[in-house]
N, C-alpha and C positions, 0 to 999 in steps of 0.2 A: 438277634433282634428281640425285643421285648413282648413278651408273650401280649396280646391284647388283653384288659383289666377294667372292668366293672364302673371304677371310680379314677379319672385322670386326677392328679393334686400340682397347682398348680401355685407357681410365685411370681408375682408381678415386680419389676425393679424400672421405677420410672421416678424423675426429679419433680413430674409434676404431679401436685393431689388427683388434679381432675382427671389426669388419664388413667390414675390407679382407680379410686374412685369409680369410674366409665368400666374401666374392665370387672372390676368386681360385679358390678349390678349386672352388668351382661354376662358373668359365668355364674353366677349365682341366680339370678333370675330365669335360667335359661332349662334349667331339669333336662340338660343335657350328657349326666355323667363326669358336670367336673367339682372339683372343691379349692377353691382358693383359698389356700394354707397359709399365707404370708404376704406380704410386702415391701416395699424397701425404695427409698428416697437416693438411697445412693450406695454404692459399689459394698464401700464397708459395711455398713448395715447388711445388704445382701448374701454378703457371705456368712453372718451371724444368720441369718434369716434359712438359707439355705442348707448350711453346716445340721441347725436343730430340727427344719423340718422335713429334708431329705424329700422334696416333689417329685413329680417326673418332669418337668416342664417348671422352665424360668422363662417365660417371656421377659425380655433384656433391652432397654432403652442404650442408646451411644454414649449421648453427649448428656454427662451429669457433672455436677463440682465433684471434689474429689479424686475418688476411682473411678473413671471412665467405665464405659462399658466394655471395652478393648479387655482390659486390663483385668476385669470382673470376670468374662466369658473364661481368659484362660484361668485364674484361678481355679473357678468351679471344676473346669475342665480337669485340671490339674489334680484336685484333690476329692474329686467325686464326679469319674470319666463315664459312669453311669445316670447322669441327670446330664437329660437335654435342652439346651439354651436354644431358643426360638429370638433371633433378633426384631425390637419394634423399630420401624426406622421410616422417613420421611424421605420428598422427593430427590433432597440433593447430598446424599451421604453417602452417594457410589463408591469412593474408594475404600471408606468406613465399611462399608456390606462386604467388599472382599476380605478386609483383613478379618472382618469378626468371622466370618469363613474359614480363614485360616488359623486363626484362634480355638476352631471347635466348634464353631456355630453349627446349627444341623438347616441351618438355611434364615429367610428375614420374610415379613409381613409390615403392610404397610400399616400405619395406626388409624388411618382413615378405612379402614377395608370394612368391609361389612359380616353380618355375627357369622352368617353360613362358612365364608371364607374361613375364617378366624379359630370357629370349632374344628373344621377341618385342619386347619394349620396344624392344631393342638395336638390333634388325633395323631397326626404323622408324625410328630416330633417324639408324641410319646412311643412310636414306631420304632424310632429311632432312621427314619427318612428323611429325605433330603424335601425342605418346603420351598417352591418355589413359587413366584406369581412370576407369570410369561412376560406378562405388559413390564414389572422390574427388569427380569432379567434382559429384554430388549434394551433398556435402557444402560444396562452394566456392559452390556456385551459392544453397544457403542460408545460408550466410554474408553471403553479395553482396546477398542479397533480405532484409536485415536492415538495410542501410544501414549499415554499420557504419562509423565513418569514424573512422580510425588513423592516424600517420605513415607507414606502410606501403603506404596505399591511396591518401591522399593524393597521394604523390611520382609516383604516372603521371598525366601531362600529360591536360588532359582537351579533347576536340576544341572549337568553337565550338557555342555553345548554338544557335545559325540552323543549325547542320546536321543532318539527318534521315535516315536511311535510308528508303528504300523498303520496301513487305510484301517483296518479292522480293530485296530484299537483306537484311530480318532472315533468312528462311529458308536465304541461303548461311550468315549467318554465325553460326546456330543447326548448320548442317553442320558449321563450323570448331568449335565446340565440341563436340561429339558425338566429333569425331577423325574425319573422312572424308573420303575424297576427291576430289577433284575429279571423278572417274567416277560414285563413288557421292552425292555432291550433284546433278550432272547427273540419274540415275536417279531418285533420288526426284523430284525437280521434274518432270522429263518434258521434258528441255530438255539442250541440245549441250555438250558441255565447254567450250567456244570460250566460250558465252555465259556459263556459272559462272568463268571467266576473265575478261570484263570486269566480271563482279558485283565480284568482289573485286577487279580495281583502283579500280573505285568504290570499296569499304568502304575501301580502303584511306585513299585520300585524301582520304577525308572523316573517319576516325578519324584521321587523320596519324601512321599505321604505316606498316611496311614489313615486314610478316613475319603471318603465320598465328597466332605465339605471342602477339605484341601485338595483335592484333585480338581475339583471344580474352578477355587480361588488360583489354585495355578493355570489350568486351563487359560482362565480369563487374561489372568495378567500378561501371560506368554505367547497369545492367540492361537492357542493349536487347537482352535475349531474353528469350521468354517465360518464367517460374519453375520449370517442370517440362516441358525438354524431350527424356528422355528415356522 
């Protein structure tokens, strides 16, 4: 995880002026420890923008001409696995939130959300945590608990049907979606971090992820959490 740092540097990638625009004034006006390094209108631009400025933090729009946001998330990912994509997303791009999950996302914020949310968002991503709004995630979760099955949902790999989590490991990886952490998974369970640490290299290699955001996006799509668990 990323040591905590004085100054977050942040990049905005959104199609529209006004919402870059809106986000500059509010991380700059805010003398909250961030600096907004860059910007970018669409995918390709973004990856110039991000390649030179190396942020911690891309806050990441979906739907742009060009490179998608889909498509932007994994490059970053891909080629600088150390800068965290923070997805911006609106009420109806449920399926769009999981795959950018699966893509590397480290979680999604809504663009209506207000500044306190939104610093905090920042904070956590530059954490390297999972950001989650509850009120979203009730919304994906019933989504997911509808079966819905799209190109979207489809395209994440789905583990082998012979593998099964344990009750002890739905309950971490009911943590992992909730947005908590490793402290506070241990706490609720009544058990060592050490041991919420081997939980989720299990989850991991039995969902065949490698990351907190993919665990989650498959959780969701495969329903192996309960339907209401917050």
């Amino acid at each position: 995880m990323r040591e905590e740092q004085a100054t977050i540097r942040v990049v905005v990638v959104d199609d529209h002026l006004i919402v870059r625009e809106g986000l500059r004034f509010m991380l700059e006006e805010a003398d909250e420890g961030f600096v907004l390094v860059g910007d970018a209108g669409d995918g390709a631009a973004a990856l110039q923008v991000v390649g030179r400025e190396q942020p911690d933090v891309v806050l990441m729009d979906l739907r742009m001409p060009g490179m998608d946001g889909l498509e932007t998330i994994k490059r970053i990912r891909a080629n600088w696995p150390h800068i965290a994509v923070l997805i911006l997303t609106t009420y109806n791009e449920d399926d769009l939130m999981i795959r950018g999950l699966q893509m590397g996302a480290c979680g999604y914020l809504l663009k209506e959300t207000d500044r306190a949310t939104l610093f905090r968002a920042i904070r956590a991503a530059a954490r390297n945590e999972m950001t989650v709004q509850p009120e979203m995630m009730n919304r994906i979760l019933s989504y997911a608990s509808h079966g819905v099955s799209s190109p979207a949902l489809s395209a994440i790999p789905s583990s082998r049907k012979e593998t099964e989590l344990t009750e002890r490991e739905v309950e971490v990886l009911t943590g992992l979606v909730q947005g908590e952490r490793n402290k506070e998974i241990a706490l609720r369970l009544g058990v060592a971090e050490r041991t919420v640490r081997a939980h989720l290299s299990a989850i991991y290699m039995k969902l065949n992820v490698d990351s907190r955001a993919q665990a989650v996006a498959h959780a969701l799509q495969h329903g192996l959490i309960p339907p209401h668990p917050f």
